[in-house]
C-alpha positions as CSV (number, residue, x, y, z in Angstrom):
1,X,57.8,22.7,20.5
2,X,59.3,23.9,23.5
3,X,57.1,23.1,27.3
4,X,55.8,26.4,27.5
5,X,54.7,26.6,23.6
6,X,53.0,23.4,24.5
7,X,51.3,24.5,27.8
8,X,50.1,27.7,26.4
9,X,48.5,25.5,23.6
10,X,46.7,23.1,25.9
11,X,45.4,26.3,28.0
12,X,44.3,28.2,25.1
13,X,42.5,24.6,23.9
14,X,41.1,23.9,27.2
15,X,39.7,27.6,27.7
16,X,38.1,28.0,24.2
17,X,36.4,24.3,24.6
18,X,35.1,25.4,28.4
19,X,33.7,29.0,26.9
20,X,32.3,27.3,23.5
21,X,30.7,24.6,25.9
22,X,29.7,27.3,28.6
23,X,28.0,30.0,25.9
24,X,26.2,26.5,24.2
25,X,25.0,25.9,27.7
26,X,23.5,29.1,28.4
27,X,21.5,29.3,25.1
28,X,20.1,25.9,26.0
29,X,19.7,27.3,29.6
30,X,17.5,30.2,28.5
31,X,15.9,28.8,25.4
32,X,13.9,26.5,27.8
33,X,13.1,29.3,30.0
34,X,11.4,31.3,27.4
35,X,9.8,28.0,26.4
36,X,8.4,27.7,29.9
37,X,7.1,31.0,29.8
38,X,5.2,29.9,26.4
39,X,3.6,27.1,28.7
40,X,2.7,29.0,31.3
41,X,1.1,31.5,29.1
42,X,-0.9,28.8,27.4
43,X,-1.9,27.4,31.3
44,X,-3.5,30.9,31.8
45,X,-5.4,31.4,28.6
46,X,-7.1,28.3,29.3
47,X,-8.0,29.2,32.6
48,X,-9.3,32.0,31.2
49,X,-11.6,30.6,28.9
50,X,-13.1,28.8,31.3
């Protein structure tokens, strides 16, 4: 495999890991942001019913 073969495949690698990683991230990020918003929901009905 020539340098450049070998280069583009380590870039390609490195790139697909980073966006796999950064898209896994983000779910995560924004899953726990709804979740909060579940909380803070729950916080006001029970102030609410008091």
């Amino acid at each position: 495999m020539s340098r450049a073969a070998k280069a583009t495949l380590i870039g390609s690698i490195i790139f697909t890991t980073a966006t796999v990683w950064g898209v896994h991230f983000l779910q995560q990020w924004e899953s726990d942001r709804m979740y909060d918003g579940v909380l803070r929901d729950d916080a006001r009905r029970k102030e609410k019913l008091r």
